[in-house]
Structure formats: C-alpha cells, structure tokens
KEROKE-319242 format. One record per residue (C-alpha): y, z, x; residue number from 1. Coordinates in nm, 4 decimals. Example, Ala and Ser with C-alpha at 12.3 -4.5 7.8 and 13.67 -1.06 7.14 Angstrom:
KEROKE-319242
<atom y="-0.4500" z="0.7800" x="1.2300" num="1"/>
<atom y="-0.1060" z="0.7140" x="1.3670" num="2"/>
//
This chain:
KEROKE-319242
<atom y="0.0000" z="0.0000" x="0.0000" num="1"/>
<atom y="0.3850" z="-0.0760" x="0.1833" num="2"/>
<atom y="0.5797" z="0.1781" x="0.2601" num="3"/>
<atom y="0.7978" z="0.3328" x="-0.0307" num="4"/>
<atom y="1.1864" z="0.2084" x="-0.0394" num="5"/>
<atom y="1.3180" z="0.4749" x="-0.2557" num="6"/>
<atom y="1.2991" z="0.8857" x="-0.1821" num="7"/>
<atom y="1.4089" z="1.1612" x="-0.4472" num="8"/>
<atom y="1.6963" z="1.4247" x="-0.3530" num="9"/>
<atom y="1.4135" z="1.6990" x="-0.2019" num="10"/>
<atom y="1.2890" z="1.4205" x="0.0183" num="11"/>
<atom y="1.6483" z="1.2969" x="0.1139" num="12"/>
<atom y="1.7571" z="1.6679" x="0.2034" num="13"/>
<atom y="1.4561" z="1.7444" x="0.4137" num="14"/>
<atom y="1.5357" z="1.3674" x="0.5966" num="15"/>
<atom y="1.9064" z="1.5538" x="0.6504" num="16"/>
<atom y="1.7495" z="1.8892" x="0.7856" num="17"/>
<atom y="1.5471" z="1.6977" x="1.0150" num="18"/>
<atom y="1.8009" z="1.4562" x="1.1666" num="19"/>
<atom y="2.0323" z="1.7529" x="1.2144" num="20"/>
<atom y="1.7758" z="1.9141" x="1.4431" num="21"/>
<atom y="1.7332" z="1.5709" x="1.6594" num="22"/>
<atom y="1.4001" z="1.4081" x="1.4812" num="23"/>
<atom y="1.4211" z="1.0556" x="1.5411" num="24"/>
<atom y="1.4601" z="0.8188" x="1.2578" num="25"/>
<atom y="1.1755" z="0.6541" x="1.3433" num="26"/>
<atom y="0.9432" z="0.9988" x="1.3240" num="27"/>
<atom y="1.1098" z="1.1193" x="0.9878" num="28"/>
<atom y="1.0683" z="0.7812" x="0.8220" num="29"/>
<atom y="0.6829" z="0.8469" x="0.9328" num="30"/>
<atom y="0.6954" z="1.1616" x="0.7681" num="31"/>
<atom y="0.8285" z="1.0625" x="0.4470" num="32"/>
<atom y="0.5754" z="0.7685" x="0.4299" num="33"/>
<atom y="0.9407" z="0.5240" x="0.4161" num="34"/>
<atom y="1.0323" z="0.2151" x="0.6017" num="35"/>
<atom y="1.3033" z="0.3487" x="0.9434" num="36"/>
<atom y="1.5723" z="0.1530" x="0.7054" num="37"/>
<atom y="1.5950" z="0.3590" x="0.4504" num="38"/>
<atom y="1.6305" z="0.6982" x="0.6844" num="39"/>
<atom y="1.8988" z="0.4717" x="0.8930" num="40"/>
<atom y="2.0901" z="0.4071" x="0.5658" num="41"/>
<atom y="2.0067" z="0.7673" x="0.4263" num="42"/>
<atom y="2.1992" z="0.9220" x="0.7652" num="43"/>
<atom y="2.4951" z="0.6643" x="0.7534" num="44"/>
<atom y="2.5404" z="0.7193" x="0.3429" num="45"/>
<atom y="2.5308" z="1.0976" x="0.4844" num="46"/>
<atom y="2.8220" z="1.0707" x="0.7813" num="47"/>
<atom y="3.0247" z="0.8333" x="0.5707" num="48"/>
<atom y="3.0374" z="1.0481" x="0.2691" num="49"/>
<atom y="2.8436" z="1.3787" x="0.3240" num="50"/>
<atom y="2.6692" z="1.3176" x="0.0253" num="51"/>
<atom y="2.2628" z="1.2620" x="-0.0261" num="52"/>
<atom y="2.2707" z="1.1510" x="-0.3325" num="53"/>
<atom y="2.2902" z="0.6906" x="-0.4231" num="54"/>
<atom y="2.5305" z="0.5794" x="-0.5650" num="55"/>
<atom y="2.5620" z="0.3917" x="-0.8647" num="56"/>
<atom y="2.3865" z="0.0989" x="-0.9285" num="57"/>
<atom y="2.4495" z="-0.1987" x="-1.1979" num="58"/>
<atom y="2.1866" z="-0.4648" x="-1.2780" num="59"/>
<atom y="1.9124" z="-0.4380" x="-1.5228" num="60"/>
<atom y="1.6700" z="-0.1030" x="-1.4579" num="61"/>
<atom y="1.3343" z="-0.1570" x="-1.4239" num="62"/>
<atom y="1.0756" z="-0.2608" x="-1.6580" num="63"/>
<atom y="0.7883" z="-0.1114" x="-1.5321" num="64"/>
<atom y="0.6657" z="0.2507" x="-1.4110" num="65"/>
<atom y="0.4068" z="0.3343" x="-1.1923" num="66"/>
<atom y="0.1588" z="0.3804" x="-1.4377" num="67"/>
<atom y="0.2304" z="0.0129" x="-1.5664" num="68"/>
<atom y="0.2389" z="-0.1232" x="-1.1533" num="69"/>
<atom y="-0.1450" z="0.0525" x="-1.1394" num="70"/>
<atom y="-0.2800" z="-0.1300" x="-1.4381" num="71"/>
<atom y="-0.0978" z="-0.4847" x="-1.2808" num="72"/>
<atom y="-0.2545" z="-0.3978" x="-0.9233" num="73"/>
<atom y="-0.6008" z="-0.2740" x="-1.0773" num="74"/>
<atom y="-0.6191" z="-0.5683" x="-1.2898" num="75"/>
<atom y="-0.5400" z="-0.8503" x="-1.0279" num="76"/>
<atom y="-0.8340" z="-0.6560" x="-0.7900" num="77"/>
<atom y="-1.0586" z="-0.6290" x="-1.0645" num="78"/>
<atom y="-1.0459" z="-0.9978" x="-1.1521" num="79"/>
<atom y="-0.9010" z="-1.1796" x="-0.8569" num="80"/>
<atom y="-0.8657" z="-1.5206" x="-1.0359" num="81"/>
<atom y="-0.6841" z="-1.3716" x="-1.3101" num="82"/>
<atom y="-0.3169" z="-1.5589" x="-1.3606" num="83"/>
<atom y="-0.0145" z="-1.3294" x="-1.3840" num="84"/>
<atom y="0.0526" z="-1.5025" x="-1.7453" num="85"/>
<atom y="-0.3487" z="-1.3242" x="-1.7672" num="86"/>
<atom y="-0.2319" z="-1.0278" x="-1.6570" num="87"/>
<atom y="0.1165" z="-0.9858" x="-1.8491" num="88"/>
<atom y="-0.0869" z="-1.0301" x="-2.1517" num="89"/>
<atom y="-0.3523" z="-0.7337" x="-2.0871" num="90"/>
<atom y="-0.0502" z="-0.5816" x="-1.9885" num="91"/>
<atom y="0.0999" z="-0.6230" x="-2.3670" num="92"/>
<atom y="-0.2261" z="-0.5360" x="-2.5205" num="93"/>
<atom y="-0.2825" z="-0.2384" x="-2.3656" num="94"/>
<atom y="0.0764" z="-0.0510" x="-2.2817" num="95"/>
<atom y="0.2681" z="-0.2213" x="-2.5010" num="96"/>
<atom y="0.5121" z="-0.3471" x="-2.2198" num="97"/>
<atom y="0.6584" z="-0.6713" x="-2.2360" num="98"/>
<atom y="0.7660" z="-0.8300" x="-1.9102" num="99"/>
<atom y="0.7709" z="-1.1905" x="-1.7468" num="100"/>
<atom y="0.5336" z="-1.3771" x="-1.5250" num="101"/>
<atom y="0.7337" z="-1.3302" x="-1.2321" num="102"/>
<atom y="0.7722" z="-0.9838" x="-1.2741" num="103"/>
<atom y="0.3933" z="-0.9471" x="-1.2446" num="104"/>
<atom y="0.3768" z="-1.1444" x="-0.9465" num="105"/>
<atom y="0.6784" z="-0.9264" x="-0.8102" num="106"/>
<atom y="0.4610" z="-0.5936" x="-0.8204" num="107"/>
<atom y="0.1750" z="-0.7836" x="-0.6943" num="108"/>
<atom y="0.3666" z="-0.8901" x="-0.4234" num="109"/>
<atom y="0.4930" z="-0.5364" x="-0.3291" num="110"/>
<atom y="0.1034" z="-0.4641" x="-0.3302" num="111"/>
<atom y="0.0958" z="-0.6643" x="-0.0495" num="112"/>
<atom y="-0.1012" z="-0.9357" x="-0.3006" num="113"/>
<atom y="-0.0106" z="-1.3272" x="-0.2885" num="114"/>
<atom y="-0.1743" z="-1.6087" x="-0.4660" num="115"/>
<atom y="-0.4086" z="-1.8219" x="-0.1919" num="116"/>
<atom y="-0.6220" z="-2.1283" x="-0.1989" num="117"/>
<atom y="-0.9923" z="-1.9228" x="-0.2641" num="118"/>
<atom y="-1.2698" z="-1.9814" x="0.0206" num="119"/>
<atom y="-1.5089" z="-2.2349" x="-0.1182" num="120"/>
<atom y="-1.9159" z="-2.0955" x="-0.0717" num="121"/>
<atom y="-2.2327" z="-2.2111" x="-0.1854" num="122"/>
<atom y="-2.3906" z="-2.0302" x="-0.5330" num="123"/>
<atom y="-2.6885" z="-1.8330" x="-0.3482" num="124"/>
<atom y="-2.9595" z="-1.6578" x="-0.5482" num="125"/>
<atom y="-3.1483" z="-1.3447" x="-0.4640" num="126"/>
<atom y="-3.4301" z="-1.5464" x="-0.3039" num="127"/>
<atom y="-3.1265" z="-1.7866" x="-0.0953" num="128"/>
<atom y="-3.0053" z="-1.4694" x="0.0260" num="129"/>
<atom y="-3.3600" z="-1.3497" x="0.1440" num="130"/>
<atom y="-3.4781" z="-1.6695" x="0.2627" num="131"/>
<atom y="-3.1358" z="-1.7108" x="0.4402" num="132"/>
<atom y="-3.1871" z="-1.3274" x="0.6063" num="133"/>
<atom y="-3.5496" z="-1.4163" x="0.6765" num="134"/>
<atom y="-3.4387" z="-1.7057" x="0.8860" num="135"/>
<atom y="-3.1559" z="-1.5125" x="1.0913" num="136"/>
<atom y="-3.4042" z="-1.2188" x="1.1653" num="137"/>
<atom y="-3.6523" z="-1.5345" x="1.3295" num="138"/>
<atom y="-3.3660" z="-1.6245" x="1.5385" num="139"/>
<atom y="-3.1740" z="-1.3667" x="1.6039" num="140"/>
<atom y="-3.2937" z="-1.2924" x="1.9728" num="141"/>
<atom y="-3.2735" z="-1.6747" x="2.0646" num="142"/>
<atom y="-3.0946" z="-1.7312" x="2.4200" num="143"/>
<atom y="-2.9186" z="-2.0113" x="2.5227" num="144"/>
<atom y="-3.1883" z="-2.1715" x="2.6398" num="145"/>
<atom y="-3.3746" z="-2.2039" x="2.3107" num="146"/>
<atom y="-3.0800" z="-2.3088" x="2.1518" num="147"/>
<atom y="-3.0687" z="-2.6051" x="2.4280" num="148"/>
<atom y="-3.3861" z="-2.7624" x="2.2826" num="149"/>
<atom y="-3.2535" z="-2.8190" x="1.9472" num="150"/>
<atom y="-3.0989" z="-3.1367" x="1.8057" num="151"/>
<atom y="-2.8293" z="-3.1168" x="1.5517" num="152"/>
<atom y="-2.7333" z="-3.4097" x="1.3633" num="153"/>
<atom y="-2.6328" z="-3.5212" x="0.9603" num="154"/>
<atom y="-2.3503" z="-3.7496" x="0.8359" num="155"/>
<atom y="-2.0289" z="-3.7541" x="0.7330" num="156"/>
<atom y="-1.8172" z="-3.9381" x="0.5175" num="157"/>
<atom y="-1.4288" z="-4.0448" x="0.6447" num="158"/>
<atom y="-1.1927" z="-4.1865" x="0.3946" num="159"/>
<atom y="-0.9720" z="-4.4533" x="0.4602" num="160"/>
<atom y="-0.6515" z="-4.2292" x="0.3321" num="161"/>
<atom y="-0.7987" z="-3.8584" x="0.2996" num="162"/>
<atom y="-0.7191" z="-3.6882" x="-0.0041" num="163"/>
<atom y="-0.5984" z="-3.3713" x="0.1663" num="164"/>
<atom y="-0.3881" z="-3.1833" x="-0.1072" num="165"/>
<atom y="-0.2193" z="-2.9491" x="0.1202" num="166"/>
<atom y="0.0438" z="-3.2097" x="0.2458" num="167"/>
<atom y="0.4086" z="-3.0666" x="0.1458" num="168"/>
<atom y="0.7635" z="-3.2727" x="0.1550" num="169"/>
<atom y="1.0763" z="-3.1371" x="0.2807" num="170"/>
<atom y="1.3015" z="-3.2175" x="0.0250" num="171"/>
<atom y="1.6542" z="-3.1246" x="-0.1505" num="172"/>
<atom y="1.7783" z="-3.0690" x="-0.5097" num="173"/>
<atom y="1.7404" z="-3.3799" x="-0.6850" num="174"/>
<atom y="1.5388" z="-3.5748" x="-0.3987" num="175"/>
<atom y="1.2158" z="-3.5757" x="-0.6037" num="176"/>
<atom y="1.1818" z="-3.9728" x="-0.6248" num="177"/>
<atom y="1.3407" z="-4.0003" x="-0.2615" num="178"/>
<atom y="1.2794" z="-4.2560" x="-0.0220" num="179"/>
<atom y="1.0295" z="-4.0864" x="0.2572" num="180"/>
<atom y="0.9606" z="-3.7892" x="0.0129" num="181"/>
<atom y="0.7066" z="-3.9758" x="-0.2255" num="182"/>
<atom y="0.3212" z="-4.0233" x="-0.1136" num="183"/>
<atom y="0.1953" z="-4.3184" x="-0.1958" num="184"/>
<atom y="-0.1907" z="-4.3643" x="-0.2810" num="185"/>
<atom y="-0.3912" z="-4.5812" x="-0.4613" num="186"/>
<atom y="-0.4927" z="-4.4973" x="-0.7245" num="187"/>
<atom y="-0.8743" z="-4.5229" x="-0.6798" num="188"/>
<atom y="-0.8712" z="-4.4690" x="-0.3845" num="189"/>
<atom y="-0.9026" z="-4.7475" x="-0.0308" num="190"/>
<atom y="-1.2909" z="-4.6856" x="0.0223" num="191"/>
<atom y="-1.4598" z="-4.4800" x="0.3234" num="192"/>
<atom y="-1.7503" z="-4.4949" x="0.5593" num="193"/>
<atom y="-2.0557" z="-4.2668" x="0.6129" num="194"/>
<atom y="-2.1409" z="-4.2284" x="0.9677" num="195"/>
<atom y="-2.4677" z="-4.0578" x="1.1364" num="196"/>
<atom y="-2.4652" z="-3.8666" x="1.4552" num="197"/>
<atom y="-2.6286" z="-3.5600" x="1.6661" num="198"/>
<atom y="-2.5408" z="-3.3527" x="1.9558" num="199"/>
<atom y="-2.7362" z="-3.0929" x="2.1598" num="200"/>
<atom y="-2.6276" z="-2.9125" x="2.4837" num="201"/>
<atom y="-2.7545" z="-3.1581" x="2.6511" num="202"/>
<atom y="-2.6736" z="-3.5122" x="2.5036" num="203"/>
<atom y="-2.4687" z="-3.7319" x="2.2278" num="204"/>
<atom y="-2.6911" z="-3.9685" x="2.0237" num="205"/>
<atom y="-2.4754" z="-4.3372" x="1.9210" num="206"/>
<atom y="-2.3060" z="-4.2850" x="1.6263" num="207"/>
<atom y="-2.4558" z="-4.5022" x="1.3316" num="208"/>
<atom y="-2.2580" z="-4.6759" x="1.0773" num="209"/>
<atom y="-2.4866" z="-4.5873" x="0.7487" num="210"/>
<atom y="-2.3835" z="-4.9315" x="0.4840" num="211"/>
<atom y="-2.4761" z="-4.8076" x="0.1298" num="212"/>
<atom y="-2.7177" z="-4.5720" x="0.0041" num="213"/>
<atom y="-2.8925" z="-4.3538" x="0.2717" num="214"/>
<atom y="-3.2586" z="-4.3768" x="0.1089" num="215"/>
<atom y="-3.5659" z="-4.1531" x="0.2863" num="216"/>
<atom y="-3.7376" z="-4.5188" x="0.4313" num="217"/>
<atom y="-3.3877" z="-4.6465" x="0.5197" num="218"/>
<atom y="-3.3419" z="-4.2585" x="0.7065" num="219"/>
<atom y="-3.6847" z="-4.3213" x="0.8815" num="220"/>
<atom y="-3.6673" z="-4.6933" x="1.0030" num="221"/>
<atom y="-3.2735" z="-4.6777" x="1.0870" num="222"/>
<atom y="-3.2591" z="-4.3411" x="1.2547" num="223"/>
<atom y="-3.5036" z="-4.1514" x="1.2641" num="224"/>
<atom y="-3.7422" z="-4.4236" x="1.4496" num="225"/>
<atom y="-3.4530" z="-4.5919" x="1.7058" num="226"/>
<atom y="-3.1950" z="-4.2978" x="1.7175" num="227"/>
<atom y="-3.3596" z="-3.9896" x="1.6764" num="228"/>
<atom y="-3.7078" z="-3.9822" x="1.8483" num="229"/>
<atom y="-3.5668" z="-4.1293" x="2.1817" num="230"/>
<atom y="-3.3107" z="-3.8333" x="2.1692" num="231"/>
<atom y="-3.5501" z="-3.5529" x="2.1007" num="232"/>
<atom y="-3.7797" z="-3.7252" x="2.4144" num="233"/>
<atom y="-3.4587" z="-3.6709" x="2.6136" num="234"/>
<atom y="-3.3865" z="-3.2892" x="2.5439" num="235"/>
<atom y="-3.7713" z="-3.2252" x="2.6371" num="236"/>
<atom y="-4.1147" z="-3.1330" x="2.5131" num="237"/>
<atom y="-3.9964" z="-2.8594" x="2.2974" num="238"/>
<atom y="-3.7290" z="-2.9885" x="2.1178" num="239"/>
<atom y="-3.6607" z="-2.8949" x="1.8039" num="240"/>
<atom y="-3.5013" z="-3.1096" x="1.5235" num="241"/>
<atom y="-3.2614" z="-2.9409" x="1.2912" num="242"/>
<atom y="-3.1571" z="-3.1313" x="1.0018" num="243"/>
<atom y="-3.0751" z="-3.0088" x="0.6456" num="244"/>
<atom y="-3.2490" z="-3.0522" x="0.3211" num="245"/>
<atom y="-3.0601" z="-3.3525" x="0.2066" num="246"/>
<atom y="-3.2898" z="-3.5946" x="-0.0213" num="247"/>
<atom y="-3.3342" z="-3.8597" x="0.2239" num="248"/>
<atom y="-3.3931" z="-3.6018" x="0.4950" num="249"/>
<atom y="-3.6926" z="-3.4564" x="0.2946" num="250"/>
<atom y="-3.8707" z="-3.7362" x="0.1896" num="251"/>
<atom y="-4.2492" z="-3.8200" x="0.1627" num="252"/>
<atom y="-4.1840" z="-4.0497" x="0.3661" num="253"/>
<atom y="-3.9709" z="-3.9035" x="0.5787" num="254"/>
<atom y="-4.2574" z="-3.6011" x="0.6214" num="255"/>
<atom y="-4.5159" z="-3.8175" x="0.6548" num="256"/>
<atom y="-4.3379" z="-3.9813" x="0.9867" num="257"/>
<atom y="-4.2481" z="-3.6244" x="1.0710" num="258"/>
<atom y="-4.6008" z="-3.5115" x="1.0894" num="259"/>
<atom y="-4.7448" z="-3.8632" x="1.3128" num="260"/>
<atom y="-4.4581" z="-3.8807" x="1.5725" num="261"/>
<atom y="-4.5344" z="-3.4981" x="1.5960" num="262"/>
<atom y="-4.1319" z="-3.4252" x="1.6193" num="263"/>
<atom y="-4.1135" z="-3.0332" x="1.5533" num="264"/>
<atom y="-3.8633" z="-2.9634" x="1.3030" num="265"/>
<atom y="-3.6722" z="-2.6084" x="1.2328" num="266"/>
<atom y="-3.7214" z="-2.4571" x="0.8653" num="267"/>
<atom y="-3.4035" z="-2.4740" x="0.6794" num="268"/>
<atom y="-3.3507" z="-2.2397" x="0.4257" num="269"/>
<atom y="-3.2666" z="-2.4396" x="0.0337" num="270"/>
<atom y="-2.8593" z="-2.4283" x="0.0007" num="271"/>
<atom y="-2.8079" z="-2.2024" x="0.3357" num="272"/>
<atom y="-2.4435" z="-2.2175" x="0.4776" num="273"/>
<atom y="-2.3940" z="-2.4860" x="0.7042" num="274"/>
<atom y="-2.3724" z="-2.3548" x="1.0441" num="275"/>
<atom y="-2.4682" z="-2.7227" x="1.1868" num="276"/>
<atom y="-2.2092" z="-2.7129" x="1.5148" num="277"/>
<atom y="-2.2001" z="-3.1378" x="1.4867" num="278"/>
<atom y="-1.9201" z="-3.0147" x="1.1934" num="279"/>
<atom y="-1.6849" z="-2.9398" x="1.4759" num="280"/>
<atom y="-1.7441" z="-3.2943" x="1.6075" num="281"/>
<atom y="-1.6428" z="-3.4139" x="1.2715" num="282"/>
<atom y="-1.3512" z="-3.2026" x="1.2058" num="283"/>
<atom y="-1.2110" z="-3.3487" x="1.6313" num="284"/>
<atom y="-1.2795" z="-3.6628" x="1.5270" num="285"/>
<atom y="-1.0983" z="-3.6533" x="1.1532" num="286"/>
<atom y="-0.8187" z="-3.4735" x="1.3933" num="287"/>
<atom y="-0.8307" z="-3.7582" x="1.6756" num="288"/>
<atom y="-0.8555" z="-4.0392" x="1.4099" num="289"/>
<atom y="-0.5742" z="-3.8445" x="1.1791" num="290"/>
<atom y="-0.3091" z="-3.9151" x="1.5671" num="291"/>
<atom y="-0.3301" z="-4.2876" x="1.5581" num="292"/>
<atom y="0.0212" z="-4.4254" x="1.4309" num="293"/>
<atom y="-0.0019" z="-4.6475" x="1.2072" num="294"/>
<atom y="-0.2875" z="-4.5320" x="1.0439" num="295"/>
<atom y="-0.6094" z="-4.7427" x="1.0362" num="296"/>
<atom y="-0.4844" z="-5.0520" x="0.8253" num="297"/>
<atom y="-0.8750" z="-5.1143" x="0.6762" num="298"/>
<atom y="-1.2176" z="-5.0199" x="0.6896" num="299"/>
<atom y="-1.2962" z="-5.1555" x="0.9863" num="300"/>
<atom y="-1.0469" z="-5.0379" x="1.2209" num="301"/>
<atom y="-1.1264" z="-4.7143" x="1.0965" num="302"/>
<atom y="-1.4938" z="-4.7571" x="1.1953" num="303"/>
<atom y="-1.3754" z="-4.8865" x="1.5495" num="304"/>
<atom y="-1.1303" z="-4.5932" x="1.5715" num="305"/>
<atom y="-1.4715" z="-4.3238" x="1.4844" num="306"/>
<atom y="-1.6839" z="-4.5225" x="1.7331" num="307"/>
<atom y="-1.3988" z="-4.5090" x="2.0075" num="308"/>
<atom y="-1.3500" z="-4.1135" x="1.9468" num="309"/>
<atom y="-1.6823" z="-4.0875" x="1.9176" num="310"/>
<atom y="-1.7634" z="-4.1825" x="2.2423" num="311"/>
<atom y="-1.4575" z="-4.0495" x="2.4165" num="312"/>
<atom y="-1.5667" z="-3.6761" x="2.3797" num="313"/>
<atom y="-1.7026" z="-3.5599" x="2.6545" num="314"/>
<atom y="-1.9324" z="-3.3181" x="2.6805" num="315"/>
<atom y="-1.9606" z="-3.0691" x="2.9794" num="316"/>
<atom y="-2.1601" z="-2.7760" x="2.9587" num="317"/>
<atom y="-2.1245" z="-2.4249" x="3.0909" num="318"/>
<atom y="-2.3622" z="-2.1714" x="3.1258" num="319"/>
<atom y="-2.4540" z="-2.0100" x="2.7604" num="320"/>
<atom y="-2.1757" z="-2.2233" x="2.6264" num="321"/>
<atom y="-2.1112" z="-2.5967" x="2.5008" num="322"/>
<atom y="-1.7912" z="-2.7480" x="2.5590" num="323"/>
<atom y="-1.6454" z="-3.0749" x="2.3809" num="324"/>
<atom y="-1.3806" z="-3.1246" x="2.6243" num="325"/>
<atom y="-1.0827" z="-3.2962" x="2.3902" num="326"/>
<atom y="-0.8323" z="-3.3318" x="2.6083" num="327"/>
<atom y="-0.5457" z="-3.1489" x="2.4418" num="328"/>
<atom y="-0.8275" z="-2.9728" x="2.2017" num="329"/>
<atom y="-1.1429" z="-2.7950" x="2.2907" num="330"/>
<atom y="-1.4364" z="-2.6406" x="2.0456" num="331"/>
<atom y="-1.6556" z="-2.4182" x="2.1728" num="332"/>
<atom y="-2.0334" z="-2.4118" x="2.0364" num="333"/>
<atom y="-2.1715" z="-2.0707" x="2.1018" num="334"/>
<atom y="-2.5198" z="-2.1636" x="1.9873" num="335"/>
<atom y="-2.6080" z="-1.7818" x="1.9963" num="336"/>
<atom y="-2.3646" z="-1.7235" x="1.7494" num="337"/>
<atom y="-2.5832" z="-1.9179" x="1.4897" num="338"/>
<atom y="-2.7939" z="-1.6456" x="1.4313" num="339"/>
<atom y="-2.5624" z="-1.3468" x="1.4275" num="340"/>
<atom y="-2.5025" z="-1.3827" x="1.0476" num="341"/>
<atom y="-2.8032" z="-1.1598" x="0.9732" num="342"/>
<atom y="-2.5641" z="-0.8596" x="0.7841" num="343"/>
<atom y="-2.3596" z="-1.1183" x="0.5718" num="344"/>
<atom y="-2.7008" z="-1.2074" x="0.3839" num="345"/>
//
C-alpha cells in the first residue's frame, strides 16, 4: 500500500515534537508511515505560520471513505479482469455510493493497481500439470552436456506486415487523420511464410521454406528425411530429437519413420509451455528482419531477408552456455534452465 499523504492533528504535533528535538525529516516521515514531503511541508506550514493545523481547501470533497476504497481494492484483486465501469456498479449495489469510472481507477491507482496487457498461458489440466512436473523431475539434474545432444527445431510463421497492436503515434489535438500519424494496412492482410529450422549447441540446420500445408508425409520426406536425420548424425550417437506435438509432427507416419531410422526422440508432455530455445532465434530474426528500411516490398524479399538472417547468426559456444552472437544483440540459451520449472507445475 503507498505511503499515506494526509496525517491528523495528533500525528502532525508529534511530527513538531520530533523536529524540535533534531529528528530528521526523513526518519519522522518513516515513523508516521508518510512520504518526506509531507513532513517537509508540515515543518515549513509550521515556521511560516506556527500553526499545525491545513488550511482551507476548496474543490469538491471526496466521494469515497476508506471503507468504500477497501471494497474498490478487494474487488479489482478478487476479480482481476473486472472493468472499473464493473466495479463502480458492485460498488452501487452494495454501498449505495455513486461515483465515476475514473474515480475507481483513481483509488486503484493509489493502490499501486494499473490496467496491463494480461500474460497469455496455455489452459493446463490437473493431469498437464502432473505430466508437465513429471517431465521436469526426469530432467532436472541434466548438465550441459546432455543438453548438447538434443536438437531443437519447429516452425514459424512471419507476416509480410505484422499485426503488432502495441504500435502508438505521437500526435496533437486534432492530428487524428494526419499525414505520418495514420497506419496503413490492408485490410486482409499481405500474406506470410512458414519457415522450418533447428539449432543445438553444436550446429544450425538450413532453414526450409514450408509452401502450403505442412502434412505428416510432407514433414517426413521434406525434413525429416534430408534436414533432420543428417543433423542428428552430426550432434552424435545420442542425440536426442525434441520436437512438439504438432499434428504433422505426430503422425503415423511420421512414427513409423521415427521407429526405422531409430532417431531417439524426447517425450513431450500434451500442451506443455514452450520452452523450445529455437523461439529466441525467431524472435532475433523478426527483430533483424523488423531493421531493414524499407520494409520487405513482397513475399519474396521477405523470404530472402529470413534466409540472409538466418544464416548470419553465428553461433559460438561457451562452456555450459550457448551464445547467438547478434552483433548489437545477444540471447543466451542456458539449456539447464529448461528444467528448473519443476515448482511452477
């Protein structure tokens, strides 16, 4: 809870007695559970007019009491996507108070309580959770050096002009329909492309332009086959392959090739948490591609652009520790850290 702005006459006077026998500002403020402001203004009220007491004030007095600001901050922790239009009315119904949107958010905001985008998760069930927790307890002592045998790849999709709905405009009064302060977008959109790629500590597969639908015998004659078999053969006789339990990825077919080439694949748990580390190589990529001025005038340039990126990443790697050196950026895959998740499941 902040620190109070207002103190009653006992509390004022004691502030007085205290400064008169050389207590710092700073230690009575402490005291008095007040911000060091209001004990500065307090003593120089004090010298100025040797009273305690505040003066007069005009304006409209407050709508709400405490008891009224405990329902509004019990009610926006109780339900945190409740709107304050939500709240004013269970205010209404219940104390009989009428006050304004804004003055809920107000209290909510001296609550230390502002309106944010919410984290987006996955739904997980009691048996996610435990199948989730089961995996993390298997891995939790892995080293380094395990982690080094294991392949991590999956696809992403990049959209010609990314829907990103967190851009804001600089803009005055009346500039609404202003020349550099309207986005422009089509309206359905100018297309994308799905790319396929995998990393280890070790090695960077080719990134693969995937053209349409990524089917389980497209998966296993496209990349599976040429891409990901020659890669696994490079890490070493123990690698592991660890790709998620998209459709395509858990095919019959898909299992059936699986099972011949003898390619050991990790268990994934059914809607785990991504913790693939290739999702950093997406995000530098998205960033690197995001630089280029103009931006990529078509489809294809924006493919070229991936590829280039793609392949300009380089990978070093330090002991216990992968680095995608980015020039000006740099993400660090702690592959222990994978497994450290145990308590949040």
């Amino acid at each position: 809870m902040p620190p109070r702005r207002k103190l009653s006459d006992l509390d004022r006077g004691r502030a007085i007695g205290w400064l008169q026998d050389g207590v710092a500002a700073r230690q009575v403020a402490q005291r008095l559970a007040v911000g060091p402001s209001v004990i500065i203004r307090l003593k120089q009220r004090f010298h100025a007019t040797g009273r305690v007491q505040e003066r007069q004030r005009s304006g409209r007095p407050r709508v709400t009491r405490q008891r009224e600001d405990r329902f509004i901050q019990s009610q926006a922790m109780q339900q945190r996507m409740a709107t304050a239009n939500n709240i004013r009315q269970r205010l209404q119904a219940t104390t009989n108070t009428f006050v304004s949107g804004q003055t809920i958010r107000n209290r909510l905001h001296n609550f230390g309580l502002r309106a944010r985008r919410p984290v987006r998760g996955t739904t997980l069930t009691a048996n996610h959770r435990a199948a989730r927790r089961a995996w993390c307890t298997q891995h939790v002592r892995w080293q380094p050096q395990h982690w080094a045998q294991v392949l991590f790849p999956d696809e992403s999709r990049f959209c010609l002009e990314p829907a990103d709905g967190r851009i804001r405009v600089w803009r005055r009064r009346g500039e609404r329909f202003a020349e550099g302060a309207v986005l422009e977008r089509q309206r359905f959109g100018e297309g994308s492309v799905m790319v396929w790629g995998g990393i280890s500590t070790r090695l960077r597969t080719p990134l693969y332009h995937v053209v349409g639908n990524l089917t389980g015998v497209r998966y296993q004659n496209v990349i599976l086959q040429p891409l990901v078999v020659p890669a696994l053969q490079a890490i070493g006789p123990r690698a592991i392959l660890q790709d998620d339990n998209a459709p395509p990825h858990r095919s019959a077919a898909v299992n059936t090739f699986i099972q011949q080439a003898r390619v050991n694949r990790m268990l994934w748990p059914a809607n785990s948490p991504d913790l693939n580390p290739i999702e950093h190589m997406w995000d530098e990529l998205c960033r690197r591609v995001q630089q280029h001025h103009p931006p990529p005038a078509n489809l294809g340039q924006l493919l070229q652009w991936l590829q280039q990126e793609w392949n300009g990443v380089a990978l070093h790697t330090t002991e216990g520790t992968r680095v995608i050196d980015t020039d000006s950026h740099c993400c660090e895959f702690h592959f222990r850290g994978l497994s450290r998740l145990t308590h949040s499941y």
